[in-house]
N, C-alpha and C positions, 0 to 999 in steps of 0.2 A: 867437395865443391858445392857451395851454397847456391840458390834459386838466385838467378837474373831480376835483380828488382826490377828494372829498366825492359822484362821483356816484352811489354806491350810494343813497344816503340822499337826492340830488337830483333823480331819475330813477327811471323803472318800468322793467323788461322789458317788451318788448314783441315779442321775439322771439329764437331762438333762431338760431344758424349751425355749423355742424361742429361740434356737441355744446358749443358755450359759448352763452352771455345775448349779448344784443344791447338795450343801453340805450336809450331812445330819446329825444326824438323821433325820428322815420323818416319822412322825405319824397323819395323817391329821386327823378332821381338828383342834388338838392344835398345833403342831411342824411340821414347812412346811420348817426349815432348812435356808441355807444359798442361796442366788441365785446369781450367777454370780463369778467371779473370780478377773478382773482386776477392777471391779465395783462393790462390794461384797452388796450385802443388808440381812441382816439379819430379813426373816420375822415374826421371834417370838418376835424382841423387836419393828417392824415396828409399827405404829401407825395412820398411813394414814393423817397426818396433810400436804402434801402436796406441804411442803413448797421444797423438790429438785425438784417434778417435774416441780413447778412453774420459779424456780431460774435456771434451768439447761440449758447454751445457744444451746447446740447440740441436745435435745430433747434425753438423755439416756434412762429413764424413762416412760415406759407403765404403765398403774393400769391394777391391777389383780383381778378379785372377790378372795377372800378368806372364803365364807359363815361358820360361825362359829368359824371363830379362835378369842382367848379368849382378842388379842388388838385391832385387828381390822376387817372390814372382805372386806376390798380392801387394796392391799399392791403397793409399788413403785417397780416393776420389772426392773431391768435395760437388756430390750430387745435390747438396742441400744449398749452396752456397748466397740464394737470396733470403737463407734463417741467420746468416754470419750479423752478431748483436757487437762486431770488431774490439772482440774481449781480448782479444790476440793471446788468449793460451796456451791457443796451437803452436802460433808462432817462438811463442817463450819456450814451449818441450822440446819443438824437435829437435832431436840430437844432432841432427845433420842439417839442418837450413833449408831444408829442402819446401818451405812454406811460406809463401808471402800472402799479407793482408793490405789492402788499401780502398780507404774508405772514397779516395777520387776517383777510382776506376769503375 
């Protein structure tokens, strides 16, 4: 199941992480919610294959342990997210949708 393009407007904050929003629900460690906003990564479809942090030229992209969550348990944190130059690479690799970019938000 792909990221909620629509979850700003679907979704509260409910927390923050490395100076970006953290969407929520948040029920750790299954449901660790949405992280980021202009760089959105949804870490309950994340799946840690790697491929935006590799593909990404600004380095957005930190790994997070996620010990226990049920796809993966290091996810792609977009800690850099105010370097996103919305090359949307990221967005093109993920194998699972789990990445939205928008240059409105």
């Amino acid at each position: 199941m792909a990221i909620d393009p629509s979850f700003d407007e679907n979704r509260e904050v409910v927390d923050s992480h490395k100076g970006h929003d953290v969407w929520g629900p948040v029920d750790e460690p299954e449901k660790l919610g949405i992280h980021g906003t202009h760089v959105a990564v949804d870490f309950d479809v994340c799946i840690e294959d790697s491929a935006c942090v590799e593909d990404c030229p600004v380095d957005v992209f930190e790994w997070v342990d996620t010990p226990g969550h049920p796809e993966s348990e290091r996810k792609a944190d977009p800690a850099n997210e105010i370097q996103c130059i919305d090359c949307m690479l990221c967005v093109d690799v993920c194998p699972v949708d789990a990445i939205d970019v928008d240059s409105s938000r």
